[in-house]
C-alpha positions as CSV (number, residue, x, y, z in Angstrom):
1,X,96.5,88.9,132.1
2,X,100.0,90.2,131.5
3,X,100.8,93.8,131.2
4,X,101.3,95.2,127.6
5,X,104.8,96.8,127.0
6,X,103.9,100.1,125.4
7,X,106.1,103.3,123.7
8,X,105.3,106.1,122.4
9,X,107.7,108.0,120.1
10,X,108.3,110.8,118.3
11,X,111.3,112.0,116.1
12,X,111.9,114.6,119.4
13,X,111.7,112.2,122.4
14,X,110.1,109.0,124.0
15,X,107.4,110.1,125.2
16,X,105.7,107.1,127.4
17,X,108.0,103.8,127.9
18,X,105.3,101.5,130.4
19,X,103.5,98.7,130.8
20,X,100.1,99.5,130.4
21,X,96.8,97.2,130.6
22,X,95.5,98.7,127.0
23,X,96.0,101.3,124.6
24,X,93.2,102.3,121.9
25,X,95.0,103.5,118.5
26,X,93.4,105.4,115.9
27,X,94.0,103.6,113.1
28,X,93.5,104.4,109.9
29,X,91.5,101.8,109.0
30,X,89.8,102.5,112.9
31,X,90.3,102.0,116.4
32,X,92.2,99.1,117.2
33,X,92.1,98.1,121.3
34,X,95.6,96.6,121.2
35,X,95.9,94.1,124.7
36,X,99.0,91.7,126.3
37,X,99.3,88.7,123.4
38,X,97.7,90.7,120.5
39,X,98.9,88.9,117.2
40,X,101.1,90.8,115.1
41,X,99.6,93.6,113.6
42,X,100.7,97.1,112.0
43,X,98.4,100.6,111.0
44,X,98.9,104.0,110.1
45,X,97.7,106.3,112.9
46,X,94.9,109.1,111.4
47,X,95.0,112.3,113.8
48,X,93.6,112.1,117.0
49,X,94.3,110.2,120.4
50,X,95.7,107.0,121.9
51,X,93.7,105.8,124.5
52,X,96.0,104.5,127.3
53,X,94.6,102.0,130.2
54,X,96.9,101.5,132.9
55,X,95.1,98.9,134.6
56,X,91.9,97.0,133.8
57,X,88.7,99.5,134.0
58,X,90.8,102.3,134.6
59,X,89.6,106.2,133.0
60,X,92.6,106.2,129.8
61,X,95.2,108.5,129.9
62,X,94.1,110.7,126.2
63,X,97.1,111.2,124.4
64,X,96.9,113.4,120.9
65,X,98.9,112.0,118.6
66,X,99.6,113.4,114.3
67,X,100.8,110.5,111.8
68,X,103.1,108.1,112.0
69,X,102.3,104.0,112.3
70,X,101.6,101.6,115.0
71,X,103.4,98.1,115.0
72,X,102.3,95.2,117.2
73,X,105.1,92.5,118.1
74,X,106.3,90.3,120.3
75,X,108.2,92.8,122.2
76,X,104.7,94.8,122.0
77,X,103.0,98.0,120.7
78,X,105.1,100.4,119.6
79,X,103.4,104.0,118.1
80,X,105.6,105.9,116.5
81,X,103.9,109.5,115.8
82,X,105.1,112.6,113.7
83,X,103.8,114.4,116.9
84,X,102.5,113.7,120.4
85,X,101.1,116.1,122.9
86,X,100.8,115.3,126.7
């Protein structure tokens, strides 16, 4: 399967610009495992972390992550977050 272009953003920096395998968003509706070819798709992010596979059945990278809204396209996931910690 082809690798899902991912950023994370805040209103400071980019924090992570990659192409990742998987990322897990905390939605607030719920988790949401956003993959390569995902349809479009956009949430609000509740506190807490973005789960970031680099490859398939890799251990995630955690990220914390405050507010902000996720947006799934055809360029792929983009989070933008009021805050990010590394």
């Amino acid at each position: 399967m082809a690798d899902l272009k991912f950023e994370l953003v805040t209103p400071e920096r980019l924090v992570m610009s990659d192409d990742v395998y998987m990322v897990v968003v905390p939605g607030t509706e719920g988790q949401s495992g956003i993959l390569a070819g995902h349809a479009p798709y956009m949430t609000t992010l509740r506190d807490g972390e973005l789960a970031v596979y680099r490859t398939a059945g890799s251990q995630p990278e955690r990220i914390p992550v405050t507010g902000g809204f996720a947006e799934v396209s055809e360029n792929g996931l983009t989070v933008l977050a009021e805050s990010a910690g590394t």
